[in-house]
C-alpha positions, 0 to 999 in steps of 0.5 A: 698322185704326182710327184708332189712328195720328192718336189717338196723334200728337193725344194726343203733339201735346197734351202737347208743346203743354202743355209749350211752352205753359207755357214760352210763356204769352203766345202765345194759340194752340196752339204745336203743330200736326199738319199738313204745312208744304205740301199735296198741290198743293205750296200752302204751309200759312199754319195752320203759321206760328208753329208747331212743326210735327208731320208723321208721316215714316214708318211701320216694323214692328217686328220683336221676339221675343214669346211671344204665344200666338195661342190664349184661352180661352173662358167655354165650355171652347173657344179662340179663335185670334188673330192675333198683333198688329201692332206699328209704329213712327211716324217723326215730324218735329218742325219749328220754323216761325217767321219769328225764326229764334232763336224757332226755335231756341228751341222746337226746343230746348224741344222735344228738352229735353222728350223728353229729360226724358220719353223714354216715356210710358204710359196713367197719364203721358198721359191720352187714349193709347189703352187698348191702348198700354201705352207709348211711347217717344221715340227721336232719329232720326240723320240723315246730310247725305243722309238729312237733303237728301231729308227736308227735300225730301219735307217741302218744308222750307227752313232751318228747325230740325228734328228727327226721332223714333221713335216705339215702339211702336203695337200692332194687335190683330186679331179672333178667326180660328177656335174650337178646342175643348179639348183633352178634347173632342178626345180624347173624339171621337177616343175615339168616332171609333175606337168606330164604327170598331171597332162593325162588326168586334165585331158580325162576331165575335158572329155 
């Protein structure tokens, strides 16, 4: 797979800091950031001070009804067999990491009410989304006192606004698996399989 995932959340963190960054004209560096708020040793992460922090949660496949056809065809008359693609789901936080907690509440706010007014976009309202993302969409994720207590403590969040996204739908196409010819090749050898078996019982007849 390429690097599908970290394009899209970069292209997703540009536009929303656009957004931010027209609401905010006087901060003079990115609103947005996609990082973690803590490293992998548990060091918290100064770049994310005064920030609205993008951190990518979860990854889901999703499971719809498609009537792909794993077969193409080719300038030759044969067809390619491909694999149906791999579509996936991006779970993506949105945190407001500011030491004003009303600044916090502020930029969360700006940032729900964003997604609100542009819940999908496609490669014509998002310039720089991969060429084979045909769209995206925006859904708010629910979370429960619980499923919220154990997201707040994986992401290592104390008291700050949040909010969590689904993000749909990342397409991963695969390479051609195997050539098939047509099916009039198929016939014509098959026509000739059954010529060479029938060859010797003709030839006992004539003698």
């Amino acid at each position: 797979m390429d690097n599908k995932i970290q394009s899209t959340l970069e292209t997703v963190k540009s536009v929303l800091n656009q957004a931010l960054a027209n609401d905010y004209p006087y901060q003079s560096q990115p609103w947005v950031v996609l990082d973690s708020l803590y490293d992998a040793a548990n060091n918290y992460n100064t770049g994310t001070d005064g920030r609205v922090v993008m951190s990518l949660t979860n990854i889901q496949h999703e499971t719809i009804a498609s009537t792909y056809n794993s077969t193409k065809s080719l300038p030759e008359g044969d067809y390619a067999v491909v694999p149906p693609p791999l579509y996936l789901d991006l779970f993506v936080i949105f945190v407001a990491n500011f030491d004003d907690y009303s600044e916090s509440l502020d930029a969360i706010s700006r940032t729900i009410s964003f997604f609100q007014q542009n819940p999908s976009f496609s490669r014509f309202t998002m310039p720089g989304l991969d060429p084979t993302i045909d769209k995206l969409t925006f859904e708010m994720v629910n979370l429960d006192l619980h499923e919220l207590y154990n997201l707040v403590g994986l992401a290592g969040i104390h008291y700050l606004p949040l909010v969590l996204y689904k993000i749909r739908m990342l397409p991963f196409t695969a390479e051609m698996t195997a050539v098939v010819p047509e099916v009039g090749s198929l016939r014509e050898d098959s026509d000739l399989e059954q010529q060479d078996r029938d060859r010797p019982a003709r030839d006992q007849s004539t003698t």
